[in-house]
TIKOL-893493 format. One record per residue (C-alpha): residue number from 1; residue in one letter; x, y, z. Coordinates in steps of 0.1 Angstrom, whole numbers, plus 5000, padded with zeros to 4 digits. Layout:
REM residues N
<node k="NUM" r="A" east="X" north="Y" up="Z"/>
...
//
This chain:
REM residues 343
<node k="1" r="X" east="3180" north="7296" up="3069"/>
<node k="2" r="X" east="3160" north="7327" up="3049"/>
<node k="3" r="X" east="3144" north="7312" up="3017"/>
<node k="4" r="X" east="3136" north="7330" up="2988"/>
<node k="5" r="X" east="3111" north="7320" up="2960"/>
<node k="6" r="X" east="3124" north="7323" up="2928"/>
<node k="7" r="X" east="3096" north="7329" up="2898"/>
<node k="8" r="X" east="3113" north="7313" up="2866"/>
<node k="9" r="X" east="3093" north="7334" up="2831"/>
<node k="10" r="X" east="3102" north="7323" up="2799"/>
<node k="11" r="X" east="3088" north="7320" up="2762"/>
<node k="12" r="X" east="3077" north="7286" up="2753"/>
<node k="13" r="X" east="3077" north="7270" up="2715"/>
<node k="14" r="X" east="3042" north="7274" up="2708"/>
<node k="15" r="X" east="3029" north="7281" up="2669"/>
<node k="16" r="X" east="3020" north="7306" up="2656"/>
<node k="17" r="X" east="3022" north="7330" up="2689"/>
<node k="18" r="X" east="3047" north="7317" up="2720"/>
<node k="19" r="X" east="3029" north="7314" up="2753"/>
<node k="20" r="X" east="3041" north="7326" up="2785"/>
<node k="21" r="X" east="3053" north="7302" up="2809"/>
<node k="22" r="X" east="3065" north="7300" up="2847"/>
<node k="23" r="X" east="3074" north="7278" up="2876"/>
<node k="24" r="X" east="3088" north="7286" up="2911"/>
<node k="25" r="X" east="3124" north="7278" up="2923"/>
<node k="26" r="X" east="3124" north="7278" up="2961"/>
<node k="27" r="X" east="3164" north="7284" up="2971"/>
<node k="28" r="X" east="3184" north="7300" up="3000"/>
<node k="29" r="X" east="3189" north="7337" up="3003"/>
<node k="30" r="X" east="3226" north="7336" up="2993"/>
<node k="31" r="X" east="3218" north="7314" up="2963"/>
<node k="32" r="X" east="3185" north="7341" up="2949"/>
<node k="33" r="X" east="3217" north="7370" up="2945"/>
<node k="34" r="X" east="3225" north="7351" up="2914"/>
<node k="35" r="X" east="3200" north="7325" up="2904"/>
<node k="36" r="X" east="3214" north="7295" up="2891"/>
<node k="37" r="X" east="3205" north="7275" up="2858"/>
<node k="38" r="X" east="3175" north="7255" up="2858"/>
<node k="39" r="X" east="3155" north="7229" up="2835"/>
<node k="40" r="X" east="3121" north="7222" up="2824"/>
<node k="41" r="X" east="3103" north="7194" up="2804"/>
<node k="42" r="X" east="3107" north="7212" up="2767"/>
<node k="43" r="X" east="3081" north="7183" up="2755"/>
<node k="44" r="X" east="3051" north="7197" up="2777"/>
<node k="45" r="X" east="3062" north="7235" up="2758"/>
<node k="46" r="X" east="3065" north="7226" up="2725"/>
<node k="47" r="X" east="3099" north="7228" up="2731"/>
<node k="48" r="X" east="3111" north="7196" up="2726"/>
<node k="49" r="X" east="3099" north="7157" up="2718"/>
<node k="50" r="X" east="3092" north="7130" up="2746"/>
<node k="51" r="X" east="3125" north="7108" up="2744"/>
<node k="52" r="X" east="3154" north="7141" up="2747"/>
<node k="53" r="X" east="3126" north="7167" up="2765"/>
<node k="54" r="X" east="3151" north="7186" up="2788"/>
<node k="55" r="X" east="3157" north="7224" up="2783"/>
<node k="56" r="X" east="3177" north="7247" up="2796"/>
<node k="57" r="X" east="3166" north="7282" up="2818"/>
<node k="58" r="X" east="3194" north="7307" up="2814"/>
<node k="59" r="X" east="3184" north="7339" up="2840"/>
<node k="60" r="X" east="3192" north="7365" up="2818"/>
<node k="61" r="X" east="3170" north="7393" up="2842"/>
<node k="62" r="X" east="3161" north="7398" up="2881"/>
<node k="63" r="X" east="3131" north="7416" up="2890"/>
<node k="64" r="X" east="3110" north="7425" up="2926"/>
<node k="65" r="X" east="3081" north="7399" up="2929"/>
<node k="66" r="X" east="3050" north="7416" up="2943"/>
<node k="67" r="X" east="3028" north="7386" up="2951"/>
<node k="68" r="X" east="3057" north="7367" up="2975"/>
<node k="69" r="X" east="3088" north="7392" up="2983"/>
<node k="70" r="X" east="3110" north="7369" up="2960"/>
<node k="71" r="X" east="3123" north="7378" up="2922"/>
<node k="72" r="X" east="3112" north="7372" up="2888"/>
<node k="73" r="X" east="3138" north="7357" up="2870"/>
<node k="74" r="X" east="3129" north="7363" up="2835"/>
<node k="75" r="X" east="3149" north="7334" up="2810"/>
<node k="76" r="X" east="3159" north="7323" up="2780"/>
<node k="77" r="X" east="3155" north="7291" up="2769"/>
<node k="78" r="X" east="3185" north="7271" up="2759"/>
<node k="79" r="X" east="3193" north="7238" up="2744"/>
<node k="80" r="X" east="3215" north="7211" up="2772"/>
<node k="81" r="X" east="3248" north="7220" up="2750"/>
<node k="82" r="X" east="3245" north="7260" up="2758"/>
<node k="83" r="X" east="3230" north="7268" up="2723"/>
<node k="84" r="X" east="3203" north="7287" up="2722"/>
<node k="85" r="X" east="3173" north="7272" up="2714"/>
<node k="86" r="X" east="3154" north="7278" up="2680"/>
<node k="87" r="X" east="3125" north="7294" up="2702"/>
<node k="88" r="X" east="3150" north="7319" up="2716"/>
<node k="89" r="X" east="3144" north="7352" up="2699"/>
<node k="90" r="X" east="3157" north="7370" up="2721"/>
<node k="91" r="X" east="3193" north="7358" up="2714"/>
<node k="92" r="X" east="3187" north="7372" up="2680"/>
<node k="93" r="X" east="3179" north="7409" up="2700"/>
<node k="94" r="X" east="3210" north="7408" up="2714"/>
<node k="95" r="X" east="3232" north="7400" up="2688"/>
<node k="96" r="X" east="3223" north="7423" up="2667"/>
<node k="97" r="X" east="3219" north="7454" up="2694"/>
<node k="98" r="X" east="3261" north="7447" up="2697"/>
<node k="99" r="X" east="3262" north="7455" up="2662"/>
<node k="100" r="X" east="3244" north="7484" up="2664"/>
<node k="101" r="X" east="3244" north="7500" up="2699"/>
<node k="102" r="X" east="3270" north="7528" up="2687"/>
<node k="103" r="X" east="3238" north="7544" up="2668"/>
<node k="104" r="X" east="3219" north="7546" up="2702"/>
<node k="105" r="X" east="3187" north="7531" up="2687"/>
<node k="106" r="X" east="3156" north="7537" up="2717"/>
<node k="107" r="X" east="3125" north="7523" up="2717"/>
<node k="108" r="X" east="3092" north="7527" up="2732"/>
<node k="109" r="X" east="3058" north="7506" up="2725"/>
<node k="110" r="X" east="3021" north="7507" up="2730"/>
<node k="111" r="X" east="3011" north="7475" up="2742"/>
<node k="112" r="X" east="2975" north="7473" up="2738"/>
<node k="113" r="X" east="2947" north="7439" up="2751"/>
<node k="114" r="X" east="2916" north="7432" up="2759"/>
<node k="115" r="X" east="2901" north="7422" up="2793"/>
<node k="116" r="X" east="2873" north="7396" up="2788"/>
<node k="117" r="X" east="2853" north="7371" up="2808"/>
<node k="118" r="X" east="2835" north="7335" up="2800"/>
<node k="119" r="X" east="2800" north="7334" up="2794"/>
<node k="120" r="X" east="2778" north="7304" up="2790"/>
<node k="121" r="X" east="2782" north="7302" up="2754"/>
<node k="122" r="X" east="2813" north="7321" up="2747"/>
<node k="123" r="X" east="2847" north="7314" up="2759"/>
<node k="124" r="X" east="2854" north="7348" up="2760"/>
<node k="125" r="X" east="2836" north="7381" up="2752"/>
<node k="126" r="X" east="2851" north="7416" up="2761"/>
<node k="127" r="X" east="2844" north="7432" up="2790"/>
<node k="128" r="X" east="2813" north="7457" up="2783"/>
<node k="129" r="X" east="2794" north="7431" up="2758"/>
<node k="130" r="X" east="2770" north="7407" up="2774"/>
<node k="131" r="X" east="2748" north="7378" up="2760"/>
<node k="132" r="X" east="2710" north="7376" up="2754"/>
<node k="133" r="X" east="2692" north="7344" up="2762"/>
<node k="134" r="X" east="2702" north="7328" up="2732"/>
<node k="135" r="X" east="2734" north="7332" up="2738"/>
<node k="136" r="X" east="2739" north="7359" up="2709"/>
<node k="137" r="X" east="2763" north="7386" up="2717"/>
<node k="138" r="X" east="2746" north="7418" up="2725"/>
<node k="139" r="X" east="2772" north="7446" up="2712"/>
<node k="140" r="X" east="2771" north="7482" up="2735"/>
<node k="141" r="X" east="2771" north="7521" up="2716"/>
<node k="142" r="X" east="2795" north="7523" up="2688"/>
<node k="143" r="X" east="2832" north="7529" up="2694"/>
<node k="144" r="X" east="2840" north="7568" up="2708"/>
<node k="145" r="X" east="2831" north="7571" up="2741"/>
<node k="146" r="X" east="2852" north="7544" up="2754"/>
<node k="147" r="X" east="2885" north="7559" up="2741"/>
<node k="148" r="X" east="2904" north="7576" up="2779"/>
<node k="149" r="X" east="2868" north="7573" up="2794"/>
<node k="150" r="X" east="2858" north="7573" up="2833"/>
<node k="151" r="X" east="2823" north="7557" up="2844"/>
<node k="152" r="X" east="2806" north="7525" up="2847"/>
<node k="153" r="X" east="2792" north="7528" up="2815"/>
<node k="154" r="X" east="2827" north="7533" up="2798"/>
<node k="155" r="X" east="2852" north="7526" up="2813"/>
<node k="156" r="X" east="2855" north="7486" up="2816"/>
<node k="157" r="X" east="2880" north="7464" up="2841"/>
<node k="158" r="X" east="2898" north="7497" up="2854"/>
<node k="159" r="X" east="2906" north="7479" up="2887"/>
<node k="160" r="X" east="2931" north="7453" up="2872"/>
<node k="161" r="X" east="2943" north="7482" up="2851"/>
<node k="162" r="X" east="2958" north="7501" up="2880"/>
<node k="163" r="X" east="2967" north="7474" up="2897"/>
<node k="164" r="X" east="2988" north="7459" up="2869"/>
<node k="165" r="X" east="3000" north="7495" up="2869"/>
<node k="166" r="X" east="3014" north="7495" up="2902"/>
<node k="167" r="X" east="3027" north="7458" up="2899"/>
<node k="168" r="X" east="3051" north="7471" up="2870"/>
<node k="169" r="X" east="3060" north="7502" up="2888"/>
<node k="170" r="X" east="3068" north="7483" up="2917"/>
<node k="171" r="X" east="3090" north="7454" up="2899"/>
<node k="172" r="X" east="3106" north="7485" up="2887"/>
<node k="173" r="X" east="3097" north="7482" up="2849"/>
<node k="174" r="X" east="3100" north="7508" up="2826"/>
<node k="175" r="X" east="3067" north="7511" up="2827"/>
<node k="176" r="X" east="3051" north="7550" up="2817"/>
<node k="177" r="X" east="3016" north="7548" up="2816"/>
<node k="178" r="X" east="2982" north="7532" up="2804"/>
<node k="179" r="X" east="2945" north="7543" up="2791"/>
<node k="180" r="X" east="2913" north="7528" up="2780"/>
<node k="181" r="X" east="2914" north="7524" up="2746"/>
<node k="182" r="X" east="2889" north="7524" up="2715"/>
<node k="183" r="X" east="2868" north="7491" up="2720"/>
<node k="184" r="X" east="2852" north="7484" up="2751"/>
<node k="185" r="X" east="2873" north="7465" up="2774"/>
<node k="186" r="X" east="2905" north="7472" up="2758"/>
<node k="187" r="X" east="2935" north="7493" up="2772"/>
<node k="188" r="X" east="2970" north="7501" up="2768"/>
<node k="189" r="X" east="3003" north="7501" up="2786"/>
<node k="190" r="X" east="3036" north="7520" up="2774"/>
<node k="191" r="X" east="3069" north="7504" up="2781"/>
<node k="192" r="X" east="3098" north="7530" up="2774"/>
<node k="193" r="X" east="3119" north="7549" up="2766"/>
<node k="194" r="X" east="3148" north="7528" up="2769"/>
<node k="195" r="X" east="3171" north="7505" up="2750"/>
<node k="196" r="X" east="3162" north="7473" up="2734"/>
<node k="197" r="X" east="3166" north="7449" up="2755"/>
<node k="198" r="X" east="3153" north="7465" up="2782"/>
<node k="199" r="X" east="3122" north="7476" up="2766"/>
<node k="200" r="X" east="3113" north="7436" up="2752"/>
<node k="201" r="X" east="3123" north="7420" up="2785"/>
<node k="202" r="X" east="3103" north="7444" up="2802"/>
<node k="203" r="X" east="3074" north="7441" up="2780"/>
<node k="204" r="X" east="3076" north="7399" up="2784"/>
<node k="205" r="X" east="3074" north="7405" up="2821"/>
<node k="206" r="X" east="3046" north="7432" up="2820"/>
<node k="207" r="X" east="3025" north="7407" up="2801"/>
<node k="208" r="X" east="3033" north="7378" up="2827"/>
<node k="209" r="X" east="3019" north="7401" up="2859"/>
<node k="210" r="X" east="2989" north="7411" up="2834"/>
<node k="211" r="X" east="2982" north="7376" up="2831"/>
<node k="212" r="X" east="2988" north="7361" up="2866"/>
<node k="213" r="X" east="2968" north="7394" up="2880"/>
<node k="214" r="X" east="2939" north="7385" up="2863"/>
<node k="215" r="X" east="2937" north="7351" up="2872"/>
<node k="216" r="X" east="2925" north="7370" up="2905"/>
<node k="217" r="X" east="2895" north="7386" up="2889"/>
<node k="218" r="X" east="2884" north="7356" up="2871"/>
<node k="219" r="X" east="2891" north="7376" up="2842"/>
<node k="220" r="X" east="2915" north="7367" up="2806"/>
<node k="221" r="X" east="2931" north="7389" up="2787"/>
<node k="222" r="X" east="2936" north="7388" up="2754"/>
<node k="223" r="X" east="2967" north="7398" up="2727"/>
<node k="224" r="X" east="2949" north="7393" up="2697"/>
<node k="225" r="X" east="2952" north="7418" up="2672"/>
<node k="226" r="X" east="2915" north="7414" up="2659"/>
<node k="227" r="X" east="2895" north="7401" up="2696"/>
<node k="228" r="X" east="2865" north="7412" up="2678"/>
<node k="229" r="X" east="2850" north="7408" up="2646"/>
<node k="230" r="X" east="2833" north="7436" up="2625"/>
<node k="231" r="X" east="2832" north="7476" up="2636"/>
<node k="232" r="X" east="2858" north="7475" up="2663"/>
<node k="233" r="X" east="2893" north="7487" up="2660"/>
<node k="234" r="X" east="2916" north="7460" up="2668"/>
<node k="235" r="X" east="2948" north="7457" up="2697"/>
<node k="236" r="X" east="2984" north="7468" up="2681"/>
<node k="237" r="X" east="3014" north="7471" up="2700"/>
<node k="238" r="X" east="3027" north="7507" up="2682"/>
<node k="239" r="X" east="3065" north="7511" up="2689"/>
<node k="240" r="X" east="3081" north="7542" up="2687"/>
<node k="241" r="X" east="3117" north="7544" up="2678"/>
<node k="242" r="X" east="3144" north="7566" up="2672"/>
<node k="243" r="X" east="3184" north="7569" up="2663"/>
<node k="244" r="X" east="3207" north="7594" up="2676"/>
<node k="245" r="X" east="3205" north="7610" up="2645"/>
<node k="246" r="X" east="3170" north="7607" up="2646"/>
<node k="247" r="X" east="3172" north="7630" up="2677"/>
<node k="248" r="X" east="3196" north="7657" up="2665"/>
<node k="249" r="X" east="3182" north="7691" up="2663"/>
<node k="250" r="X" east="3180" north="7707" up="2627"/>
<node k="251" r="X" east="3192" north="7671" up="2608"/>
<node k="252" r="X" east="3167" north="7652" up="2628"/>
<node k="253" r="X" east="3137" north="7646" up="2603"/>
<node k="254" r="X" east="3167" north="7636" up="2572"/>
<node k="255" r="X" east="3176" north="7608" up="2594"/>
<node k="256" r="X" east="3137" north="7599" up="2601"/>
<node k="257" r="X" east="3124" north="7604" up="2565"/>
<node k="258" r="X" east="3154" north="7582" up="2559"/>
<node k="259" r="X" east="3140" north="7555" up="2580"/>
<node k="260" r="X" east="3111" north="7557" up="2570"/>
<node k="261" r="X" east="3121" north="7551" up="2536"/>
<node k="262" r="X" east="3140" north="7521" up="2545"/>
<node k="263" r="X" east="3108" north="7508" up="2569"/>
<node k="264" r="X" east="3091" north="7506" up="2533"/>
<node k="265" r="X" east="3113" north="7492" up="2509"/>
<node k="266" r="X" east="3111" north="7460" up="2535"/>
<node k="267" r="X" east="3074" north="7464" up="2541"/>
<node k="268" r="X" east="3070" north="7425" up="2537"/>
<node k="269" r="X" east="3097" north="7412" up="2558"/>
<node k="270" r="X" east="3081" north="7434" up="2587"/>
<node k="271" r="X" east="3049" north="7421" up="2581"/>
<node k="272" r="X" east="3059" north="7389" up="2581"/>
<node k="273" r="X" east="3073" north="7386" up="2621"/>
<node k="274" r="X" east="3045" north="7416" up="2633"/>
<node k="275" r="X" east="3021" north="7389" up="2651"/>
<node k="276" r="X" east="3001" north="7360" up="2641"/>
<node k="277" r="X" east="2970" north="7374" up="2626"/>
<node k="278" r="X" east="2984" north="7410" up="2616"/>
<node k="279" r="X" east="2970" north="7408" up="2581"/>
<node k="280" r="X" east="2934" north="7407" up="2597"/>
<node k="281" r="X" east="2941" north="7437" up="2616"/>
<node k="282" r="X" east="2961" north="7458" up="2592"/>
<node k="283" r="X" east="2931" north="7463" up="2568"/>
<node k="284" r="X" east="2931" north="7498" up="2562"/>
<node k="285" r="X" east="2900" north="7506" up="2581"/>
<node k="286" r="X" east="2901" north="7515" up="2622"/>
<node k="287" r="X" east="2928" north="7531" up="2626"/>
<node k="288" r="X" east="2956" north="7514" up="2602"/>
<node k="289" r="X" east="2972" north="7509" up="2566"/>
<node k="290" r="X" east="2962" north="7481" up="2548"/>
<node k="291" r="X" east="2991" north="7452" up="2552"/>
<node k="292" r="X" east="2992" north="7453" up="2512"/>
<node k="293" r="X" east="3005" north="7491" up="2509"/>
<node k="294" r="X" east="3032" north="7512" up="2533"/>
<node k="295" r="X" east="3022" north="7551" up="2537"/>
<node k="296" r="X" east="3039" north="7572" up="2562"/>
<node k="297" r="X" east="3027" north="7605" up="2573"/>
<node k="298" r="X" east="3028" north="7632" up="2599"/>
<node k="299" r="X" east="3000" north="7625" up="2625"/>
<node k="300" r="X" east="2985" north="7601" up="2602"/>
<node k="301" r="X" east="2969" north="7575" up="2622"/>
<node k="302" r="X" east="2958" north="7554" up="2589"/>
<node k="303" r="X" east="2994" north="7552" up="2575"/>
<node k="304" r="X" east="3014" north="7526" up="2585"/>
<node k="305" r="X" east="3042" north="7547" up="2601"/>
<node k="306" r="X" east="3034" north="7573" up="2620"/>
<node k="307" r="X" east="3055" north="7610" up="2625"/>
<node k="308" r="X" east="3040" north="7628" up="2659"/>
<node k="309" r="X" east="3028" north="7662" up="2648"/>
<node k="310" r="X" east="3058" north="7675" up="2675"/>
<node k="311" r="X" east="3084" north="7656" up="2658"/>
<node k="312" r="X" east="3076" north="7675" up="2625"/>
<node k="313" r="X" east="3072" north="7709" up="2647"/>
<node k="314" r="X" east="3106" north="7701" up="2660"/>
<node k="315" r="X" east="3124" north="7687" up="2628"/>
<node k="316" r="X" east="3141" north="7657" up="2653"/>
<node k="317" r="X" east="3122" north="7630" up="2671"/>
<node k="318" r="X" east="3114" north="7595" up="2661"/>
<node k="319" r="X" east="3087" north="7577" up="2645"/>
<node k="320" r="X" east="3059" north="7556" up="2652"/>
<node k="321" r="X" east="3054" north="7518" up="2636"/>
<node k="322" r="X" east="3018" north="7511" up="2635"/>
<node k="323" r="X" east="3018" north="7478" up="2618"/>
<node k="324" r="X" east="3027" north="7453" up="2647"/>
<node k="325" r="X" east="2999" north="7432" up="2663"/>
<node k="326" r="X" east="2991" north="7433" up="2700"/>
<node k="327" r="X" east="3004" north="7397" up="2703"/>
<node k="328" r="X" east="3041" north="7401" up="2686"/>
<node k="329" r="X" east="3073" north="7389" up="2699"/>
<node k="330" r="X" east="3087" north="7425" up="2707"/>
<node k="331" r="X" east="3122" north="7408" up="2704"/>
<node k="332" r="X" east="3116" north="7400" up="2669"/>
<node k="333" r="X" east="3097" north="7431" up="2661"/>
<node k="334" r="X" east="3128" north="7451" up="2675"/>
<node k="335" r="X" east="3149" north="7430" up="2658"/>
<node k="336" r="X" east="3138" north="7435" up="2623"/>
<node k="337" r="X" east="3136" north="7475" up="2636"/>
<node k="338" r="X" east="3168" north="7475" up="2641"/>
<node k="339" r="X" east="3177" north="7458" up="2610"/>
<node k="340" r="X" east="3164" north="7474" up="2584"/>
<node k="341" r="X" east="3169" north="7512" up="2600"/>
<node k="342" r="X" east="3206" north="7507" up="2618"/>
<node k="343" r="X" east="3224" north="7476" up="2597"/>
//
């Protein structure tokens, strides 16, 4: 009998930023068509306490695996009666796309990280900064040339770049490209356009072949919105939305200067689900609006929602949200989105 091996992802309970967990199922070929419920101890996740520890996988998406021929079976997390569990954002998602699907919300986002490696006195320091024999960290040139760079002396970690690129193309993500970014050792992906769901499940699973491809290279990588303390920009994950409205030619840029509007009347609530650690990030310097004020602009990179210089050219389009951090819960980032701009 063919076996297939079944690669269960889900979101575990951890505070203040969920981890990414996975285990394999190894089952016939018949039974990988539709893979069935499975369990896990919810007490070793923060999930759940020692004496009533079970928990629930619910496949909820199948995708290609690369690394064995089998799937990835991306879950949510459910509670032995069928509830959801209170770690299960994205049950929120999907509620509250049914309730607004008729205005065709689409999203895109910019998931940026940073490759680093372990050292003898740091745990981790980004690729492209080294230690000197003390053990202090010896910083390269000044953020510039780093930004879409080629070389050695620029471009850091390129190789587990492209292959995490082909990984995603090839579990059929919606995956639509990547680039070095500002700091050395930091890059982007883009997941997108699509619809909601599509775009956070896709981004969950993008970040579990990031991290299981660098386990390869010896290499971590690293969603925190400020890696790197002092004259470094730090890693967002931008997302770029947009309402049918949004999109109509001649009444397009009403419907977006609407949304905006609405993005900053509920500055606080936004802030407030954008990533553990966004507040250190959204200072107002490299790049960003300070957390404490909202300011949106046309191909203002400092304001805290962005409009693309063609979106004003055109008068339609959508618009770009700055503010969340590199390590948010796209669910509930989309979530509140969706929310303020479409409820």
């Amino acid at each position: 009998m063919n076996k297939v091996c079944l690669e269960y992802i889900w979101l575990d309970g951890t505070k203040p930023t969920a981890q990414l967990r996975s285990k394999t199922k190894v089952v016939s070929a018949d039974e990988a068509s539709n893979p069935p419920v499975w369990g896990f101890d919810g007490s070793s996740t923060n999930q759940a306490e020692g004496d009533a520890s079970d928990c629930v996988l619910n496949p909820v998406k199948v995708y290609p695996n690369i690394f064995n021929g089998g799937q990835l079976v991306l879950c949510e997390v459910l509670n032995v009666d069928g509830t959801p569990h209170i770690s299960n954002t994205r049950r929120q998602l999907t509620e509250i796309v049914e309730v607004t699907q008729e205005q065709e919300p689409w999203f895109g986002v910019e998931q940026e990280y940073t490759i680093g490696r372990e050292t003898k006195t740091w745990a981790s320091i980004p690729l492209g900064f080294n230690e000197d024999e003390d053990g202090e960290l010896e910083e390269p040139a000044e953020q510039g040339p780093y930004y879409c760079s080629t070389g050695t002396a620029r471009a850091f970690g390129r190789s587990l770049v492209d292959r995490h690129m082909f990984a995603c193309l090839q579990a059929g993500l919606a995956y639509c490209g990547q680039n070095a970014e500002v700091m050395p050792g930091q890059w982007e992906f883009q997941i997108g356009t699509a619809d909601p769901l599509t775009v956070a499940d896709d981004l969950i699973v993008a970040r579990w072949l990031l991290d299981r491809l660098s386990e390869e290279y010896g290499w971590n990588v690293s969603f925190s919105g400020k890696p790197l303390s002092g004259d470094w920009n730090g890693a967002g994950c931008h997302t770029n939305f947009s309402t049918k409205n949004m999109r109509l030619p001649f009444s397009g840029m009403d419907a977006v200067a609407k949304a905006c509007g609405d993005l900053g009347a509920n500055a606080a609530s936004h802030i407030a689900v954008y990533g553990a650690g966004v507040k250190q990030r959204l200072t107002g310097e490299h790049e960003t609006c300070s957390w404490e004020e909202f300011k949106s602009g046309v191909s203002d990179r400092g304001a805290s929602v962005r409009i693309p210089w063609q979106v004003a050219k055109d008068g339609h389009g959508y618009l770009e949200d700055r503010r969340p951090n590199a390590n948010c819960d796209p669910y509930l980032v989309l979530h509140k989105i969706l929310e303020t701009c479409c409820t």
